[in-house]
N, C-alpha and C positions, 0 to 999 in steps of 0.2 A: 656780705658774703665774699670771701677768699675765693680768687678764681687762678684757676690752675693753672702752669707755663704752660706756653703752646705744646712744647717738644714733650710733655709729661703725657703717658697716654691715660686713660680712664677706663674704668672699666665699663663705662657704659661704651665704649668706642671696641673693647674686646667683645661686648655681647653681639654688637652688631657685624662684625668683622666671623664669628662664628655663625652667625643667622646668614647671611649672605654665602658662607661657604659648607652649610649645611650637608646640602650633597653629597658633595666630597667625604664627609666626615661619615657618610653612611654608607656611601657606596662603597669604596675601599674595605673596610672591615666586612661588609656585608659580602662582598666578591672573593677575597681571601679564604672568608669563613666557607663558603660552598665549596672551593675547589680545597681545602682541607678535610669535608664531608667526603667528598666524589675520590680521593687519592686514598683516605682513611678506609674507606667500605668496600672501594671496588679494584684498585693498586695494588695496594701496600699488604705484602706476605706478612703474616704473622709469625711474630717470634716465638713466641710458644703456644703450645696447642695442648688439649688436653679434653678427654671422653670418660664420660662415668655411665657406670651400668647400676640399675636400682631394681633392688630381687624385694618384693614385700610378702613375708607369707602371711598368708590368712591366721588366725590368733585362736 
């Protein structure tokens, strides 16, 4: 078996390095995404607006 330069990384040392910083990788998107929700629905005026009236008459 061929074994790898030190300095060369792997990717099992990338899987680990993502496992250990898990968290991070969830909390941030997850934190963003809420205060995106929360500015989206209850902030932010809308740019255009628009009302429909629906008349159905009996047949």
């Amino acid at each position: 078996m061929v074994e790898a330069p030190q300095e060369e990384i792997t990717l099992r040392d990338i899987v680990e390095v993502l496992k250990r910083h898990r968290v991070y990788l969830w909390t941030f998107p997850l934190l963003f995404g809420a205060v995106a929700l929360i500015y989206g629905f209850f902030i932010a005026e809308p740019t255009y607006a628009s009302t429909a009236t629906l008349s159905v008459a009996p047949v």
